[in-house]
NUVEXDREN-12491 format. One record per residue: residue in three letters; residue number from 0; y, x, z of N, C-alpha, C, CB in turn. Coordinates in steps of 0.1 Angstrom, whole numbers, padded with zeros to 4 digits. Glycine has a CB too. Layout:
! NUVEXDREN-12491
 code pos nnorth neast   nup canorth caeast  caup cnorth ceast   cup cbnorth cbeast  cbup
  ALA NUM      Y     X     Z       Y      X     Z      Y     X     Z       Y      X     Z
...
//
This chain:
! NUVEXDREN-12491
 code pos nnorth neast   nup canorth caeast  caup cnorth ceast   cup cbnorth cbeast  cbup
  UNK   0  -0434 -1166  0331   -0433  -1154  0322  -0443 -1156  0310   -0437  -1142  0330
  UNK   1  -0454 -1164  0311   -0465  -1165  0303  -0457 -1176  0288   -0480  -1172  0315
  UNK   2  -0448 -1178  0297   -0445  -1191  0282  -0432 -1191  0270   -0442  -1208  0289
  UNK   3  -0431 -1176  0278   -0420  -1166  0270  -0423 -1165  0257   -0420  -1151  0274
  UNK   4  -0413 -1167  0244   -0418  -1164  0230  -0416 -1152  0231   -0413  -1171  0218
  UNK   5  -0425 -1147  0217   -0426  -1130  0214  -0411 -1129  0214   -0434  -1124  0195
  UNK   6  -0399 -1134  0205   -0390  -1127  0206  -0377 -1130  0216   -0388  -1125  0194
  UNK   7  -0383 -1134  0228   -0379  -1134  0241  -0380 -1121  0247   -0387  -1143  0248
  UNK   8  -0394 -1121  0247   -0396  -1106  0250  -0393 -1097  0246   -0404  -1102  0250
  UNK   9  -0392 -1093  0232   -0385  -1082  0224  -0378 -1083  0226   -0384  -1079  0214
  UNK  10  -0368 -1092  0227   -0352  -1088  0233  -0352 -1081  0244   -0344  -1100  0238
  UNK  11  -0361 -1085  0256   -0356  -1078  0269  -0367 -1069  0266   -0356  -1086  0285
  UNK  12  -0376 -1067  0260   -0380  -1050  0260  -0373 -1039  0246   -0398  -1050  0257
  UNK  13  -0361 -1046  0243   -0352  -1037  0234  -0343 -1033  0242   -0345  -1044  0221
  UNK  14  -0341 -1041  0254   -0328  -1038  0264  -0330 -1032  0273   -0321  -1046  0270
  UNK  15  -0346 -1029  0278   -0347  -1017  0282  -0362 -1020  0294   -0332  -1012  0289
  UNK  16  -0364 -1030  0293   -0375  -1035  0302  -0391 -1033  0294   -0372  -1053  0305
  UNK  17  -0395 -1023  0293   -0407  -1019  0285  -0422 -1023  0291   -0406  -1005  0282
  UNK  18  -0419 -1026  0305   -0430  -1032  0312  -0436 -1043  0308   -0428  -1034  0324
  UNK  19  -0428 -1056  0295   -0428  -1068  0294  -0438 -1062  0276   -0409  -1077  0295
  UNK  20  -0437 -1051  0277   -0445  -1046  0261  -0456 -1052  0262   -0450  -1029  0258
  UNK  21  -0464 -1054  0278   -0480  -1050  0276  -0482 -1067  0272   -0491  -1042  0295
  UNK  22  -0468 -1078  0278   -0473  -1091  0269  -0477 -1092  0258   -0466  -1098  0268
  UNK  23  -0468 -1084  0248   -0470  -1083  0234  -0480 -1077  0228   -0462  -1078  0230
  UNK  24  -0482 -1069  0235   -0494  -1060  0233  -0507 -1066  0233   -0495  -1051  0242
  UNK  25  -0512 -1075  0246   -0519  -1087  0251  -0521 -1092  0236   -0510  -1098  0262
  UNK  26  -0509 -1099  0234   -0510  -1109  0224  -0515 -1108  0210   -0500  -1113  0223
  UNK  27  -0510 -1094  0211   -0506  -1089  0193  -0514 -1078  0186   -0491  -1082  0192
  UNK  28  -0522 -1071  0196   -0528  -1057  0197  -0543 -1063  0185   -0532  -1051  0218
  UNK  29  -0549 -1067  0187   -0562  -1073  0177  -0559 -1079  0164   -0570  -1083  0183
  UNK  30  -0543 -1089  0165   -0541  -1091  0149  -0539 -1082  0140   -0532  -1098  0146
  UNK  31  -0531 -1068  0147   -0531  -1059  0142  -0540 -1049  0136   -0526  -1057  0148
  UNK  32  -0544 -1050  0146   -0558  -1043  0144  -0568 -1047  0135   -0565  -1043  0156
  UNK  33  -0572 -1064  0133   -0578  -1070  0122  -0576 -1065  0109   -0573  -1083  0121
  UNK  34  -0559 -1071  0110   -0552  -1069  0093  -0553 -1051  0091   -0531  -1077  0091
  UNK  35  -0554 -1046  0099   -0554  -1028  0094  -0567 -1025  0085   -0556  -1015  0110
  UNK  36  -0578 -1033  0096   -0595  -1033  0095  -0597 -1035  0085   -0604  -1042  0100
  UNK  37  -0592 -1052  0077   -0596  -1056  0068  -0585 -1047  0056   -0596  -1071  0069
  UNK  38  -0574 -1044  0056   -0567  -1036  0046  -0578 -1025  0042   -0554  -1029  0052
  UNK  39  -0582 -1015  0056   -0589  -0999  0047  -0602 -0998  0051   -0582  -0982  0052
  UNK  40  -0610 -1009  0059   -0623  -1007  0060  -0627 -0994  0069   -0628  -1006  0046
  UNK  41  -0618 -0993  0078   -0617  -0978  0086  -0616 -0982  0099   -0602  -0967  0081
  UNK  42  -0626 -0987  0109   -0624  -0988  0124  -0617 -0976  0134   -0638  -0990  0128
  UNK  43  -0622 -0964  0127   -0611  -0956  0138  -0596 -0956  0132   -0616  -0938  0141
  UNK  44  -0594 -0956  0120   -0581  -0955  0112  -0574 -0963  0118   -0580  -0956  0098
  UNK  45  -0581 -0979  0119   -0570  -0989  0122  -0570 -0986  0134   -0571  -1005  0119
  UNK  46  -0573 -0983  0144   -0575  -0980  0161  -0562 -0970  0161   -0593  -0971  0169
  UNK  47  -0561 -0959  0155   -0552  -0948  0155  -0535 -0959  0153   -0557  -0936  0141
  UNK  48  -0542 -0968  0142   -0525  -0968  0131  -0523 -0985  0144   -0526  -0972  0102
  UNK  49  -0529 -0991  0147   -0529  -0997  0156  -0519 -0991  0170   -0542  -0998  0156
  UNK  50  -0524 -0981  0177   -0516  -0974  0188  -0503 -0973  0178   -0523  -0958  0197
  UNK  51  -0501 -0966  0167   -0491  -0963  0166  -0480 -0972  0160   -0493  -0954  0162
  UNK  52  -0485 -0985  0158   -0477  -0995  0155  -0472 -0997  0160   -0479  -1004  0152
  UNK  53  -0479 -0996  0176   -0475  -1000  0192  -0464 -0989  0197   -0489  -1000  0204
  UNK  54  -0467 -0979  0197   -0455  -0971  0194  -0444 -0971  0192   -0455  -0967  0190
  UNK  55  -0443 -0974  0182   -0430  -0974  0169  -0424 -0985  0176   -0433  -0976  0150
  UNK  56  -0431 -1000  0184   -0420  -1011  0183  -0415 -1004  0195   -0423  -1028  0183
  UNK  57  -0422 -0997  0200   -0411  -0991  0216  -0401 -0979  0210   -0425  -0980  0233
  UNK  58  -0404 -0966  0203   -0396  -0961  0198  -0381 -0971  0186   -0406  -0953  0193
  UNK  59  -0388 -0979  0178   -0374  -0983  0172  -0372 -0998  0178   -0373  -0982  0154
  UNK  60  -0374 -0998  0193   -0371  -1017  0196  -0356 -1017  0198   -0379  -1026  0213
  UNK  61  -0352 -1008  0195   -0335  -1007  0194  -0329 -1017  0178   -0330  -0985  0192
  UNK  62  -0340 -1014  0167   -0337  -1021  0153  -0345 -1034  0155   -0343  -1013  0139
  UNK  63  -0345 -1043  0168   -0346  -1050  0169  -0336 -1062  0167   -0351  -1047  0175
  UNK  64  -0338 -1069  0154   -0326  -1079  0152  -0330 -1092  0152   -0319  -1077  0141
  UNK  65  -0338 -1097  0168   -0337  -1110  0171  -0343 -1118  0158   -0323  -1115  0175
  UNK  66  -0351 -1113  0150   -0357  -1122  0144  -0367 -1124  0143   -0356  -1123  0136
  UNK  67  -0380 -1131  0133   -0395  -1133  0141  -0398 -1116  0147   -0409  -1140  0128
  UNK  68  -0408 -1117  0159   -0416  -1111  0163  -0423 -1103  0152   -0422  -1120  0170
  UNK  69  -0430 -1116  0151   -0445  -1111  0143  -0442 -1104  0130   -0455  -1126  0137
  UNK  70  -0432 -1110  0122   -0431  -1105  0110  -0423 -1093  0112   -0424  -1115  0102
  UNK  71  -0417 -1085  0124   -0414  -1071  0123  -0424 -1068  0126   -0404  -1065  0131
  UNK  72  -0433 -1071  0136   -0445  -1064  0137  -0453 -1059  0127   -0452  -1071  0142
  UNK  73  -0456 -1072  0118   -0462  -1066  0104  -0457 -1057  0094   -0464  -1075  0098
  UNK  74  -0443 -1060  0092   -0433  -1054  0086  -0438 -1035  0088   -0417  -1060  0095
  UNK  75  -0440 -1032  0105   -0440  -1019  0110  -0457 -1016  0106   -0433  -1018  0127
  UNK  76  -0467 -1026  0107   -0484  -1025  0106  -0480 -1019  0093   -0495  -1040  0106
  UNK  77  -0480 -1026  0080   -0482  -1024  0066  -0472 -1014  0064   -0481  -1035  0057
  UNK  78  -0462 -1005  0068   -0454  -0997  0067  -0465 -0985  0070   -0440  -1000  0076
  UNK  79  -0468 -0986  0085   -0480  -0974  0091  -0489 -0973  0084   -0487  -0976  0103
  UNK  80  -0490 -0982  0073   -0511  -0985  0067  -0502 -0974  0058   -0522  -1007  0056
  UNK  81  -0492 -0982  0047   -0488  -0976  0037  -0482 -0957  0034   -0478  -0985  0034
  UNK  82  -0476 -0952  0052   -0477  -0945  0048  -0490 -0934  0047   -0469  -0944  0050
  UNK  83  -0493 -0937  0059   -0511  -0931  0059  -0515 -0930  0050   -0521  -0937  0063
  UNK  84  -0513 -0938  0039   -0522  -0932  0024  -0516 -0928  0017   -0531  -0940  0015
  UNK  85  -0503 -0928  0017   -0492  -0918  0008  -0497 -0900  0015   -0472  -0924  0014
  UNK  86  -0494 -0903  0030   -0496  -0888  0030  -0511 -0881  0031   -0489  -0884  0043
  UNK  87  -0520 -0886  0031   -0533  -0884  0030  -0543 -0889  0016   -0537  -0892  0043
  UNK  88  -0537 -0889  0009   -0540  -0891 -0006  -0556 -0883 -0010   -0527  -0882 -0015
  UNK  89  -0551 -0872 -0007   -0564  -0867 -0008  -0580 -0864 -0002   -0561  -0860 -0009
  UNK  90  -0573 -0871  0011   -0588  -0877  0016  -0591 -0892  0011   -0590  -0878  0033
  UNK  91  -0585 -0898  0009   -0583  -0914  0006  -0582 -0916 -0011   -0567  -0919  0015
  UNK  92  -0587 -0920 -0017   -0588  -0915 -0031  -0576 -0928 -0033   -0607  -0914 -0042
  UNK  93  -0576 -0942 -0028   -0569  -0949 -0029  -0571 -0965 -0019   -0568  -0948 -0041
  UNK  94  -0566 -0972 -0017   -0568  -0982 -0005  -0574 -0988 -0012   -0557  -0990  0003
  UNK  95  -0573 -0990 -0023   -0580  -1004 -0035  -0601 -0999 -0032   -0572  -1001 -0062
  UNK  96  -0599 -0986 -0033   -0611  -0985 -0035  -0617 -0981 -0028   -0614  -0982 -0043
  UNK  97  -0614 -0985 -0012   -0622  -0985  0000  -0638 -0989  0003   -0615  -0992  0008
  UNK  98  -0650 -0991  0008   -0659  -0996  0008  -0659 -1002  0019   -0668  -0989  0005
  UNK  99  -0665 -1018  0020   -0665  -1023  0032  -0672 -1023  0042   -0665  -1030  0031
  UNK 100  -0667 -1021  0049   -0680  -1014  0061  -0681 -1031  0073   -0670  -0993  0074
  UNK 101  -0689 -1038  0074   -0693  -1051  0082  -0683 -1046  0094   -0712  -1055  0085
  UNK 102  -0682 -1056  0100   -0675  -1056  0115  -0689 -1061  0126   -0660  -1069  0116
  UNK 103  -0694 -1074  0120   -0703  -1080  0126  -0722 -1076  0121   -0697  -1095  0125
  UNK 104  -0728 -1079  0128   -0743  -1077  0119  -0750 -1092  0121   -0755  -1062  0126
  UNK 105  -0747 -1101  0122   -0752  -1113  0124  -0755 -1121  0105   -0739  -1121  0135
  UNK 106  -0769 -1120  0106   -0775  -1121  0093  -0767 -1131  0086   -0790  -1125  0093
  UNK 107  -0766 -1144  0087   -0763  -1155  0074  -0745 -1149  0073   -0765  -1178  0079
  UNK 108  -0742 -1152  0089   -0724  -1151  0087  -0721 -1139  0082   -0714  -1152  0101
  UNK 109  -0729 -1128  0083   -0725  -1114  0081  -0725 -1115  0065   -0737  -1102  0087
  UNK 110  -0734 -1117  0055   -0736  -1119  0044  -0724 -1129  0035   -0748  -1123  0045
  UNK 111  -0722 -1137  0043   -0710  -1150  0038  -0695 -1138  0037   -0708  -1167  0054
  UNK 112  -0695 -1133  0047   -0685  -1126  0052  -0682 -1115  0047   -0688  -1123  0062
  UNK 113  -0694 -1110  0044   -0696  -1096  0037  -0690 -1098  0021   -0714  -1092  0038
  UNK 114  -0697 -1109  0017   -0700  -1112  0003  -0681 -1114  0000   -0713  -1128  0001
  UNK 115  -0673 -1120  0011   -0658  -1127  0008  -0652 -1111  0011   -0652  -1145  0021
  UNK 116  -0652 -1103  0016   -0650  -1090  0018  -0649 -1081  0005   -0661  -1085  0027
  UNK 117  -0659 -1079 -0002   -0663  -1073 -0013  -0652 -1073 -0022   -0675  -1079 -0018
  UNK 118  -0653 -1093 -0024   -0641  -1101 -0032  -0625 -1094 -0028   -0642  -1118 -0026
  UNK 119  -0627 -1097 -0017   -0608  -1091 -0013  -0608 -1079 -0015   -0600  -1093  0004
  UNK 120  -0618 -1070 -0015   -0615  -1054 -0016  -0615 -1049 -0031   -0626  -1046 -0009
  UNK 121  -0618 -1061 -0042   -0618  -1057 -0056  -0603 -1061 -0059   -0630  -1065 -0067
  UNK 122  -0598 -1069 -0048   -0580  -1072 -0054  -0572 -1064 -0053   -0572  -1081 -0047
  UNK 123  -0559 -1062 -0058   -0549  -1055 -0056  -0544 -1055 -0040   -0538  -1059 -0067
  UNK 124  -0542 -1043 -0036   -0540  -1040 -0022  -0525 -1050 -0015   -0537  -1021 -0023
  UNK 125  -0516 -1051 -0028   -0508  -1062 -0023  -0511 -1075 -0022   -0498  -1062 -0028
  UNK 126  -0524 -1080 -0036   -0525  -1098 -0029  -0534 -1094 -0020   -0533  -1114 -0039
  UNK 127  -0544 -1084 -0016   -0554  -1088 -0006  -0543 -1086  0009   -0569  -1077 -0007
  UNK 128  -0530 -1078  0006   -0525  -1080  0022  -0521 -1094  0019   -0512  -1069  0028
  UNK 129  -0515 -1105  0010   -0510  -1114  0015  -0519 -1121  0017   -0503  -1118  0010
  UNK 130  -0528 -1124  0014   -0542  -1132  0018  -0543 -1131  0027   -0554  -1130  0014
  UNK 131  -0542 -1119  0038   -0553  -1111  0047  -0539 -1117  0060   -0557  -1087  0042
  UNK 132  -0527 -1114  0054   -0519  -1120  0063  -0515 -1135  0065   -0510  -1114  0061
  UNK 133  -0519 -1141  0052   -0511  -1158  0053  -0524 -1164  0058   -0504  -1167  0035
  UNK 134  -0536 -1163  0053   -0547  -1169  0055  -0556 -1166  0068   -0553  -1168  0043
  UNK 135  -0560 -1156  0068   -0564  -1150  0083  -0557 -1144  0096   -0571  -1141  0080
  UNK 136  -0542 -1142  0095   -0537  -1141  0107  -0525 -1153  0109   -0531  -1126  0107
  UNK 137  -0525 -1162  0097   -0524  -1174  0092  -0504 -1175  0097   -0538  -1187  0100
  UNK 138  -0497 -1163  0089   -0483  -1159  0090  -0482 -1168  0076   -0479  -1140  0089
  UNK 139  -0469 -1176  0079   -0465  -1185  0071  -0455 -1180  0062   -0462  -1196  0078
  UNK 140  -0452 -1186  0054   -0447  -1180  0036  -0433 -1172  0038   -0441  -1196  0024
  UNK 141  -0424 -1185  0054   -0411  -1175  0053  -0413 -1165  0061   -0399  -1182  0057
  UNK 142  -0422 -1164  0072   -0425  -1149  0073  -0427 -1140  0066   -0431  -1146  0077
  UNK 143  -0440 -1140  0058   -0447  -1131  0051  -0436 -1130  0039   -0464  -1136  0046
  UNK 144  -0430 -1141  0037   -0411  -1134  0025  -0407 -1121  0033   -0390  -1149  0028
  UNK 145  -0403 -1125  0047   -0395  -1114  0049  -0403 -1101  0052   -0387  -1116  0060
  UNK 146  -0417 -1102  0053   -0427  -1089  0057  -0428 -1083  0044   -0443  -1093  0062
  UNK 147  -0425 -1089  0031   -0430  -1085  0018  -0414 -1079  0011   -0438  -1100  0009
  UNK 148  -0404 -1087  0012   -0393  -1085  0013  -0392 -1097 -0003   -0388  -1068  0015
  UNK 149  -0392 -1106  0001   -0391  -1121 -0014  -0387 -1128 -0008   -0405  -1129 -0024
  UNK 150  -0390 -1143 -0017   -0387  -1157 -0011  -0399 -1162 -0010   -0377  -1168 -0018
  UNK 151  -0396 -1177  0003   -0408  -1178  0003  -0413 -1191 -0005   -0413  -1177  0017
  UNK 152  -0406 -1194 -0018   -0409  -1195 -0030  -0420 -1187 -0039   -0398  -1193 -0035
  UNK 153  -0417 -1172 -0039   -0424  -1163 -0049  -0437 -1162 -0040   -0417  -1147 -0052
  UNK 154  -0434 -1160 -0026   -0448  -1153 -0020  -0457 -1169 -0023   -0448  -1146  0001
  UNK 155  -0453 -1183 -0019   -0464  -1193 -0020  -0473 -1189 -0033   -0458  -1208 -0021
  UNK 156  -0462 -1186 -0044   -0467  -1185 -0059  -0479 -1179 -0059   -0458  -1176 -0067
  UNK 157  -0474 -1167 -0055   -0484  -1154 -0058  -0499 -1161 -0047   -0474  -1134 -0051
  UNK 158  -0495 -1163 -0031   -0506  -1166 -0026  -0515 -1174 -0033   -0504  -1170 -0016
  UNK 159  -0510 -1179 -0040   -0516  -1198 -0046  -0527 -1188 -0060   -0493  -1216 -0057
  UNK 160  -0518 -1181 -0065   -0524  -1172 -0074  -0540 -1165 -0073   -0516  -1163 -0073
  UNK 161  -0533 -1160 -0061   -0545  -1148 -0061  -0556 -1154 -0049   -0538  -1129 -0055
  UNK 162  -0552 -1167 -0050   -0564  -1178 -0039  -0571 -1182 -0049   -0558  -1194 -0029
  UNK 163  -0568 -1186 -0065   -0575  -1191 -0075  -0582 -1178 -0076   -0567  -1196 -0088
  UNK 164  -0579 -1169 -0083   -0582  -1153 -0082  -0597 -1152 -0073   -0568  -1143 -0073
  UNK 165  -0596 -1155 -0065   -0603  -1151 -0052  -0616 -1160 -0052   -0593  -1154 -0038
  UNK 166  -0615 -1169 -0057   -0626  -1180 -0057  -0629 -1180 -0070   -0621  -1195 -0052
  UNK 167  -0624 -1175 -0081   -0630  -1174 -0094  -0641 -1162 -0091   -0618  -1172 -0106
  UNK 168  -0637 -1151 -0086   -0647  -1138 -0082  -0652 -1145 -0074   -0642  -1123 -0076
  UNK 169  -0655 -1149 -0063   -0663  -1153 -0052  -0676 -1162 -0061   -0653  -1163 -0038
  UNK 170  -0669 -1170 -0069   -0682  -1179 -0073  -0690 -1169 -0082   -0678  -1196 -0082
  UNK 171  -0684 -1164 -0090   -0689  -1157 -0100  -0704 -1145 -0097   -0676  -1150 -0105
  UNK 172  -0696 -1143 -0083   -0707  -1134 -0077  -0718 -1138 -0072   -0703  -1127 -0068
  UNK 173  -0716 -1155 -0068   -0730  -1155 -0057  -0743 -1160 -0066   -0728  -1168 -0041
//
């Protein structure tokens, strides 16, 4: 059972076997939870939109159409992030301009960490999710195409982009 791919399992937990979730869940429950973290800088927010990511693939595993796992998964994460701040606007002034709140307190890495944080949270909310997705949950181009909804032509582009982006602010700052 253990050497089941994700969308092995989604199949038979779209057909009705929901006991085979908690694999996925296992597997999938902290990447999620990462990429929420690093999107809004909100540990209980992503905990909340997290369960309910988990949710939704049991409520709609019926629009499950056998294709990657991961990339519906994310598809449904950044859908939950996105609407959360559509409907909550007014506590949330906007995602771009979240403050970063550390995960870890460990002096040098915390600061390295901190300091590359800062950087992704001055980007536009869409390259910092592709970053946040290609590079640290390390979802490859023709995924993150279909998570974004492009080719994965445009997305390399843009990643390749806003990696120059990213290291032009990073040096600039230290």
């Amino acid at each position: 059972m253990e050497t089941w791919t994700d969308e092995t399992i989604m199949q038979k937990v779209a057909k009705g076997n929901l006991d085979l979730l908690k694999l996925l869940f296992d597997r999938h429950h902290k990447h999620v939870y990462n990429f929420l973290y690093k999107m809004s800088g909100d540990r209980m927010l992503s905990e909340d939109l997290t369960q309910d990511v988990f949710y939704k693939v049991i409520k709609y595993r019926g629009t499950y159409k056998n294709g990657s796992f991961v990339s519906w998964l994310f598809t449904i994460a950044r859908n939950s992030l996105k609407t959360h701040f559509t409907r909550n606007q007014r506590n949330h002034d906007d995602i771009e301009v979240l403050e970063y709140k550390p995960v870890e307190s460990e002096n040098l890495i915390h600061e390295d960490y901190s300091h590359l944080q800062s950087v992704l949270n001055k980007l536009d909310p869409s390259d910092r999710e592709l970053i946040i997705l290609n590079r640290f949950k390390e979802i490859k181009y023709e995924e993150l195409a279909e998570i974004v909804g492009s080719t994965p032509g445009a997305v390399k582009t843009r990643v390749c982009r806003v990696l120059k982006k990213v290291k032009q602010m990073y040096l600039e700052t230290i």
